[in-house]
N, CA, C and O atoms as a GROMACS GRO file, in nm:
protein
  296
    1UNK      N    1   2.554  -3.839   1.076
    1UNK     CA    2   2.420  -3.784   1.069
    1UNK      C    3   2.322  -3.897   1.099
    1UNK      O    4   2.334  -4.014   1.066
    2UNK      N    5   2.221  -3.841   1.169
    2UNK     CA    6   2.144  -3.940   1.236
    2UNK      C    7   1.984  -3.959   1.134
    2UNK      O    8   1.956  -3.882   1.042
    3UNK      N    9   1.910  -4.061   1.172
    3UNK     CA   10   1.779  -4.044   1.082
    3UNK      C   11   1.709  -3.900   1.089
    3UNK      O   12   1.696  -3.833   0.987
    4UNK      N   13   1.671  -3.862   1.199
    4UNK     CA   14   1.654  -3.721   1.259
    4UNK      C   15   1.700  -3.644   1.180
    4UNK      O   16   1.616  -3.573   1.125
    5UNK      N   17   1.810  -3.628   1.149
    5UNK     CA   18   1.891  -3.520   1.105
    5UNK      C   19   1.879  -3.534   0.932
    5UNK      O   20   1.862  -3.429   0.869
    6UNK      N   21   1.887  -3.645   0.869
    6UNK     CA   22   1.911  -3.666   0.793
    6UNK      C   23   1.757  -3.608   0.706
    6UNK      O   24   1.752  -3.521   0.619
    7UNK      N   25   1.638  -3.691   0.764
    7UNK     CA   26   1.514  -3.649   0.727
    7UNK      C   27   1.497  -3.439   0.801
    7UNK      O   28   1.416  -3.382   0.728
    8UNK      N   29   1.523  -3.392   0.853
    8UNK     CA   30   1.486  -3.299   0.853
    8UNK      C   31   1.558  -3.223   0.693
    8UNK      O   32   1.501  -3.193   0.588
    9UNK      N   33   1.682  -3.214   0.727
    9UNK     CA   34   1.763  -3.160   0.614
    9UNK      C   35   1.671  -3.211   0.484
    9UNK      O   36   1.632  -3.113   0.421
   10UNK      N   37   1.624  -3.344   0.425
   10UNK     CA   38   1.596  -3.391   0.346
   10UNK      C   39   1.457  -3.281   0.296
   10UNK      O   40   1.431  -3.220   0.192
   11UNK      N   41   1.388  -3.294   0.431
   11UNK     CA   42   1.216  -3.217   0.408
   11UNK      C   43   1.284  -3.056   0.374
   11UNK      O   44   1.199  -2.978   0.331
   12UNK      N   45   1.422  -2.999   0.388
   12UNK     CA   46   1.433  -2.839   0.311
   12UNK      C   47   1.451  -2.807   0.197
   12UNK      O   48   1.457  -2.695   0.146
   13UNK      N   49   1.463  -2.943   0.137
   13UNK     CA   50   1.479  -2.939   0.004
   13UNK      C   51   1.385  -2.917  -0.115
   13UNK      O   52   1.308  -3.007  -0.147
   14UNK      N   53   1.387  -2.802  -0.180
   14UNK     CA   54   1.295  -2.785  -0.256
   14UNK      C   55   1.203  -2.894  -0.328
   14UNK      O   56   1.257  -3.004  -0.334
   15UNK      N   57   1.074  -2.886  -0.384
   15UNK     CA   58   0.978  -2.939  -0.373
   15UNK      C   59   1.053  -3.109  -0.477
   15UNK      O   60   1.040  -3.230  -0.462
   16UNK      N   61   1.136  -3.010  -0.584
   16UNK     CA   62   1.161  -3.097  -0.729
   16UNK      C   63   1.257  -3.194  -0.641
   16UNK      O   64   1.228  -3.310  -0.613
   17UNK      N   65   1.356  -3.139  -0.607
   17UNK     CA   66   1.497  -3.231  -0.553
   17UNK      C   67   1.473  -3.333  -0.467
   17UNK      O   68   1.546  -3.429  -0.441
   18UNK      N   69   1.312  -3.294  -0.405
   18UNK     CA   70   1.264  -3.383  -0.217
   18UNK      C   71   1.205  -3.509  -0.322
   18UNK      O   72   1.208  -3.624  -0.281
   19UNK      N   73   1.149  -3.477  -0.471
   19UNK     CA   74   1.068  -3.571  -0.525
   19UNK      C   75   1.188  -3.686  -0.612
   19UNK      O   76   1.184  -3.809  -0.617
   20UNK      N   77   1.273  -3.607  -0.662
   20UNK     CA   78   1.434  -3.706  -0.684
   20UNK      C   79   1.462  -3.785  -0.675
   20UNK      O   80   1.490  -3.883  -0.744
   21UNK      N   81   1.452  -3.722  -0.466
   21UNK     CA   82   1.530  -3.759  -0.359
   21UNK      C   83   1.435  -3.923  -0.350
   21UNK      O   84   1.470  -4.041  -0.338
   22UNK      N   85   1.342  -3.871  -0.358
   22UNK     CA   86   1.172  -4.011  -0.299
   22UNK      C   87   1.213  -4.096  -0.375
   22UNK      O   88   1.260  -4.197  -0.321
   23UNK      N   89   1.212  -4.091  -0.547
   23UNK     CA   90   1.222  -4.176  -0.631
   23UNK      C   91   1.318  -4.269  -0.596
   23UNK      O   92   1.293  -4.387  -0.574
   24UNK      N   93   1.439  -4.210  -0.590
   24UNK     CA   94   1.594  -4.272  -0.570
   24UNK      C   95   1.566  -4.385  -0.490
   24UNK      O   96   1.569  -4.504  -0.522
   25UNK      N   97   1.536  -4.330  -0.374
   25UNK     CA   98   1.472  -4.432  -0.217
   25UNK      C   99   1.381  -4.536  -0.272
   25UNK      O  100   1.416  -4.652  -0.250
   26UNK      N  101   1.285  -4.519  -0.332
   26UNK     CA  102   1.206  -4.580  -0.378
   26UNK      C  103   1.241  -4.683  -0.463
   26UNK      O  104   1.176  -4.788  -0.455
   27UNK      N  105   1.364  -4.670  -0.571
   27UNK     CA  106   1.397  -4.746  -0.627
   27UNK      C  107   1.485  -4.839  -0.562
   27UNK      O  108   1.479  -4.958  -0.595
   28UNK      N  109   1.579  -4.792  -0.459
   28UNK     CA  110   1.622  -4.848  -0.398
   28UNK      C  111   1.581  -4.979  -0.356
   28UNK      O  112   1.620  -5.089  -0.396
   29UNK      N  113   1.497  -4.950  -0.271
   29UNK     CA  114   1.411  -5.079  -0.239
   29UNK      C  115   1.370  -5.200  -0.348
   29UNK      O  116   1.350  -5.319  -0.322
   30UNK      N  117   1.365  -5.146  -0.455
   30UNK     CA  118   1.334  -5.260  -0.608
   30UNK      C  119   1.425  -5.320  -0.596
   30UNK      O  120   1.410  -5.438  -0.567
   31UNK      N  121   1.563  -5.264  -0.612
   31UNK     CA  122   1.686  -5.299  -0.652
   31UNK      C  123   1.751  -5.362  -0.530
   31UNK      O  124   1.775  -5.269  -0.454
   32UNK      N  125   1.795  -5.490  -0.470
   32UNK     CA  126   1.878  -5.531  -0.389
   32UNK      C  127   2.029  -5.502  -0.452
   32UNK      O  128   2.056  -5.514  -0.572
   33UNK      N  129   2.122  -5.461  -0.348
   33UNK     CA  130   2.236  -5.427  -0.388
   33UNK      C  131   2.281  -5.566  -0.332
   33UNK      O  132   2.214  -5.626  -0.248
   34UNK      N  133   2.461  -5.638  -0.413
   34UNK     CA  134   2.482  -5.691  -0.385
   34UNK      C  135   2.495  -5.833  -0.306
   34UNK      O  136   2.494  -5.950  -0.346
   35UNK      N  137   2.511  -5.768  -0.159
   35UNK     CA  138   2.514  -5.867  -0.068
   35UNK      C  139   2.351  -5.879   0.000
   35UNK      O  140   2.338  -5.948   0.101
   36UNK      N  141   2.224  -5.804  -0.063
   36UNK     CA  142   2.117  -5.911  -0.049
   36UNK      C  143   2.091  -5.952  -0.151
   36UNK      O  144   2.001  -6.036  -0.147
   37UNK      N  145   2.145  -5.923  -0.283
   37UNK     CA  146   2.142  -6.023  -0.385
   37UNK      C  147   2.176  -6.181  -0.333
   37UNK      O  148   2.093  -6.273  -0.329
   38UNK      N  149   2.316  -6.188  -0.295
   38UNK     CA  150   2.376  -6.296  -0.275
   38UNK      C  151   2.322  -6.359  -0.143
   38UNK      O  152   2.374  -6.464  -0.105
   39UNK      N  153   2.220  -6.302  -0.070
   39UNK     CA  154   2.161  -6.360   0.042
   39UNK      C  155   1.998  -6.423   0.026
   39UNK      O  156   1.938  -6.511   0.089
   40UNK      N  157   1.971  -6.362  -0.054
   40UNK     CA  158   1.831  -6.406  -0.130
   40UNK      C  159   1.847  -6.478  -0.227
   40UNK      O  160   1.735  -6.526  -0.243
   41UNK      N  161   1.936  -6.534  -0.333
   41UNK     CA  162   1.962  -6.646  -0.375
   41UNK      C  163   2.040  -6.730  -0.313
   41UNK      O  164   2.066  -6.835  -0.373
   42UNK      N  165   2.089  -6.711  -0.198
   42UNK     CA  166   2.126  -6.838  -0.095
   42UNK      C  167   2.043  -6.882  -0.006
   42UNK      O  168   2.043  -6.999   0.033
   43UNK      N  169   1.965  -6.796   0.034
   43UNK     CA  170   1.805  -6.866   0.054
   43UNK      C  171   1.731  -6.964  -0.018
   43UNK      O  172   1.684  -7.075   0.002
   44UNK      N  173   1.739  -6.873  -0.119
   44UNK     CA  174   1.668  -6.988  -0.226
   44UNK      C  175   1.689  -7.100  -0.293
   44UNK      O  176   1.611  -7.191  -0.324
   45UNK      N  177   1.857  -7.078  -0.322
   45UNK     CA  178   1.922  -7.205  -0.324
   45UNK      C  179   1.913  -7.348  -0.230
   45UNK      O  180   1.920  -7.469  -0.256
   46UNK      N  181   1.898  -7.286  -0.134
   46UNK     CA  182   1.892  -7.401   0.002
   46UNK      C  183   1.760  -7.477   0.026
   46UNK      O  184   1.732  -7.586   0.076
   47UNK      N  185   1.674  -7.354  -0.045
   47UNK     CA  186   1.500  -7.424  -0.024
   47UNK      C  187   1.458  -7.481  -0.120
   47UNK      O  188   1.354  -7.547  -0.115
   48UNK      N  189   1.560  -7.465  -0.271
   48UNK     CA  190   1.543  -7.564  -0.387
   48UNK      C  191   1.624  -7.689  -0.379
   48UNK      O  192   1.587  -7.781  -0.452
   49UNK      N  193   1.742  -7.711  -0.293
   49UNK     CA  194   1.832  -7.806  -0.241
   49UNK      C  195   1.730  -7.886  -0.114
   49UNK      O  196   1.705  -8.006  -0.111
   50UNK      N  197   1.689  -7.800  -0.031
   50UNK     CA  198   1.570  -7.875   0.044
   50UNK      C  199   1.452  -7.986  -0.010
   50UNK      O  200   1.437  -8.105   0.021
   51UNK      N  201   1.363  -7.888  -0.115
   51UNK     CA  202   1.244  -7.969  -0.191
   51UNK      C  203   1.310  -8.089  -0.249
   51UNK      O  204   1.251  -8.194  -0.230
   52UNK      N  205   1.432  -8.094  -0.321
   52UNK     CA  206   1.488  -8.187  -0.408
   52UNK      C  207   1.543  -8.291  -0.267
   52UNK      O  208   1.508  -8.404  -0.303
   53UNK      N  209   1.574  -8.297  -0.204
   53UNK     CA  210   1.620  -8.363  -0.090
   53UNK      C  211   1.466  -8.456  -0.063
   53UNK      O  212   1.452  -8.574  -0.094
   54UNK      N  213   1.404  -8.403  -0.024
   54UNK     CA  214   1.295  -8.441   0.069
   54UNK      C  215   1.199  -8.472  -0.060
   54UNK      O  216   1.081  -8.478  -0.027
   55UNK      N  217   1.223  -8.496  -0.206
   55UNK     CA  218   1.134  -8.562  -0.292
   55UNK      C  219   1.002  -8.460  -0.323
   55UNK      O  220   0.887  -8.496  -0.349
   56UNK      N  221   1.030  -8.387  -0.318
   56UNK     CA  222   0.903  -8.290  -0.351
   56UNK      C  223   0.895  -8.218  -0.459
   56UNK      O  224   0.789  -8.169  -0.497
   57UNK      N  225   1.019  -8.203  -0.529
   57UNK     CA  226   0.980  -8.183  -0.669
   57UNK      C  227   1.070  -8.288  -0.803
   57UNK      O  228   1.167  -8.356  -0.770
   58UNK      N  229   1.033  -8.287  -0.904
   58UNK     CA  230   1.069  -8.384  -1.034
   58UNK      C  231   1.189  -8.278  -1.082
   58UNK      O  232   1.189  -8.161  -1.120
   59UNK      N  233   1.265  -8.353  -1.069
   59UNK     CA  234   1.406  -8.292  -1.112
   59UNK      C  235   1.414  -8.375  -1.304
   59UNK      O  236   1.378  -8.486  -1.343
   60UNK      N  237   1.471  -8.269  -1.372
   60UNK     CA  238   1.520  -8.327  -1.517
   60UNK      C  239   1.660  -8.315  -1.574
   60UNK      O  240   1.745  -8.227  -1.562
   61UNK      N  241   1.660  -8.402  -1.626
   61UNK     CA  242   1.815  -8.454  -1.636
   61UNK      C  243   1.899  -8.285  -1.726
   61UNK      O  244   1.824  -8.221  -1.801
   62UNK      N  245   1.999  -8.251  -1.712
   62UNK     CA  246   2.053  -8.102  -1.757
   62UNK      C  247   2.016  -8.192  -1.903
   62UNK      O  248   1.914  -8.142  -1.952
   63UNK      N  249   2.050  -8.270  -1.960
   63UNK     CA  250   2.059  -8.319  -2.129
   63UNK      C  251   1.918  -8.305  -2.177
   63UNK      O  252   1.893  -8.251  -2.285
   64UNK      N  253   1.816  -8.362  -2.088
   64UNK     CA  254   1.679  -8.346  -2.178
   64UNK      C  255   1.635  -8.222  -2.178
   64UNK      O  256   1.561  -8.178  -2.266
   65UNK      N  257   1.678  -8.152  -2.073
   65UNK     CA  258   1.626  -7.973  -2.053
   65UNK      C  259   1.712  -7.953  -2.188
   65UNK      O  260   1.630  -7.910  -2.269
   66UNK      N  261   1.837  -7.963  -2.251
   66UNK     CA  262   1.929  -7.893  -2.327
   66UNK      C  263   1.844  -7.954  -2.485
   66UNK      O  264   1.809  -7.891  -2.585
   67UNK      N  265   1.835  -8.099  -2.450
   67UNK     CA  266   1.765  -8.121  -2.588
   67UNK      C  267   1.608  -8.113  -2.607
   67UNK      O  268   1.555  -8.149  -2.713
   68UNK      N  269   1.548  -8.072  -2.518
   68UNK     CA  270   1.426  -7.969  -2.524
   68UNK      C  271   1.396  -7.864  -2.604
   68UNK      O  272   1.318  -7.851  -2.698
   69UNK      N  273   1.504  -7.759  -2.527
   69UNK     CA  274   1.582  -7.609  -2.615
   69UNK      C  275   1.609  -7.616  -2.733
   69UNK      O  276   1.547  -7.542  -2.809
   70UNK      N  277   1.701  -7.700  -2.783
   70UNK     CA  278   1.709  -7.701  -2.903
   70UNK      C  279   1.636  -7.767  -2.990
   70UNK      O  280   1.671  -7.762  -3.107
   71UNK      N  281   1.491  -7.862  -2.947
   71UNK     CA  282   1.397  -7.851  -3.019
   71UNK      C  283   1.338  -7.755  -3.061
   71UNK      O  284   1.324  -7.733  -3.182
   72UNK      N  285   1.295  -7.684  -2.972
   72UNK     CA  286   1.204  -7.604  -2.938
   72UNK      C  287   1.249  -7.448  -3.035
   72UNK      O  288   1.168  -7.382  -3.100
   73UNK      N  289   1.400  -7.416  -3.018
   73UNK     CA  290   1.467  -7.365  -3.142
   73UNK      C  291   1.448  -7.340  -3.262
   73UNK      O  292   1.428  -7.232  -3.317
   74UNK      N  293   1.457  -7.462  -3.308
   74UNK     CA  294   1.417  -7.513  -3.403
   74UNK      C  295   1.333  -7.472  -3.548
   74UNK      O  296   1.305  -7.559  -3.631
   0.00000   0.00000   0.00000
C-alpha cells in the first residue's frame, strides 16, 4: 500500500478512529523508536567526544562528580 492509498483509506474512517489514528502518528514522532534512538545518541556522543577533544569544555573527574552526589545526599 502506497501513501496514496494508505491516506485515502485512512480519511474513511470515521470521525473518532481518524482522531486515534492522528494521535498515534503524532506521538510517534515524540517517541524515536530504537534505531534513531541509537543514532541520535551517537551523534551526540561524537559531538561531546569532539568539544572534549578540541578543549572546549571542563571535564570532572567521575570521583568528584560521585563525591559531590553523595554530599549533596546527604
Amino acid at each position: 500500500m502506497n501513501f496514496s492509498q494508505l491516506e485515502s483509506a485512512a480519511l474513511t474512517l470515521p470521525l473518532e478512529q481518524r482522531a486515534a489514528l492522528a494521535q498515534r502518528l503524532l506521538l510517534s514522532l515524540e517517541e524515536p523508536n530504537d534505531a534513531e534512538f541509537d543514532r541520535l545518541w551517537g551523534e551526540e556522543s561524537a559531538r561531546r567526544a569532539d568539544a572534549c577533544d578540541a578543549g572546549l569544555v571542563q571535564t570532572i573527574p567521575g570521583e568528584a562528580v560521585a563525591a559531590k552526589a553523595r554530599a549533596l545526599l546527604k
